[in-house]
Each structure stands twice: as structure tokens, then as C-alpha cells.
C-alpha positions as CSV (number, residue, x, y, z in Angstrom):
1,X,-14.9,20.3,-15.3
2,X,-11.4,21.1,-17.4
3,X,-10.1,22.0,-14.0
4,X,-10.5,18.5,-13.0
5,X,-9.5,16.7,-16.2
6,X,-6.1,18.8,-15.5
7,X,-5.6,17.7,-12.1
8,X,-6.4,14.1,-13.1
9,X,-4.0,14.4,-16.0
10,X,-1.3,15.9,-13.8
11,X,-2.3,13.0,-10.8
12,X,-1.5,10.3,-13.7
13,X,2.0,11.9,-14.3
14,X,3.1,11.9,-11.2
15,X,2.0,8.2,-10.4
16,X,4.2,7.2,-13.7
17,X,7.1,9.5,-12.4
18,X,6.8,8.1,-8.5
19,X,6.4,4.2,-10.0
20,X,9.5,4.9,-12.3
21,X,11.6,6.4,-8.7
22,X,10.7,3.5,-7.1
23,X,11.4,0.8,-9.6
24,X,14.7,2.7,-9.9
25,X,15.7,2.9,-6.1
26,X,15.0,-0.9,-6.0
27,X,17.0,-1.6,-9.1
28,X,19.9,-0.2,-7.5
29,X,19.9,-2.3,-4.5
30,X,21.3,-4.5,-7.0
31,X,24.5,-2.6,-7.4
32,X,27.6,-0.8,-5.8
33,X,26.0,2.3,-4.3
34,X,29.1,4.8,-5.0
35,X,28.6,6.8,-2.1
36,X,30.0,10.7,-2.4
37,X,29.4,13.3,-0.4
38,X,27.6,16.8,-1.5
39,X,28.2,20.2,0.9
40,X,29.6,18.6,3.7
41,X,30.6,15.0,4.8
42,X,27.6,14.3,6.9
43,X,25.9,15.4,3.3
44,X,25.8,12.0,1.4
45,X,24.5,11.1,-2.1
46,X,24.3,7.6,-4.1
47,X,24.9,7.0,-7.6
48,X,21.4,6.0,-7.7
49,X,19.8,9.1,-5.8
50,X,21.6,10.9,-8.7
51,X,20.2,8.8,-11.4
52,X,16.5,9.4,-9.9
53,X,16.7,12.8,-9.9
């Protein structure tokens, strides 16, 4: 029974974390996306992949 009371516990958290992403990624629609790239130039990030992680 405690083994699924964690599960549902650790289910809830990762709901809050996924909303919170999302509400993020739409948020940044909104704004300049300040493309860079990472390894290579084919390897791009956005300011707001940054700020989700």
C-alpha cells in the first residue's frame, strides 16, 4: 500500500513539474527567443529551453 502512496505522490510531482514546463514554453512565445547554439551549429538552444530546465 505505501508503495503506491509513493508512486502517487511522485505521479503528483511530476504533473506540477510538466504543468509548470508547459505554462513556461507558452509564456515564452511571448518573447525574443535568443537563439544560441550548444556543441555544434545544427545544436540549437532558446533562452526559454534554458529557463525550463
Amino acid at each position: 500500500m505505501s508503495e503506491q502512496l509513493d508512486t502517487q505522490a511522485l505521479l503528483a510531482i511530476a504533473e506540477q513539474v510538466v504543468r509548470r514546463a508547459s505554462a513556461m514554453a507558452l509564456a515564452g512565445q511571448q518573447r525574443d527567443l535568443q537563439v544560441q547554439t550548444k556543441a555544434n551549429r545544427n545544436d540549437l538552444v532558446t533562452r526559454v529551453d534554458k529557463d525550463i530546465e
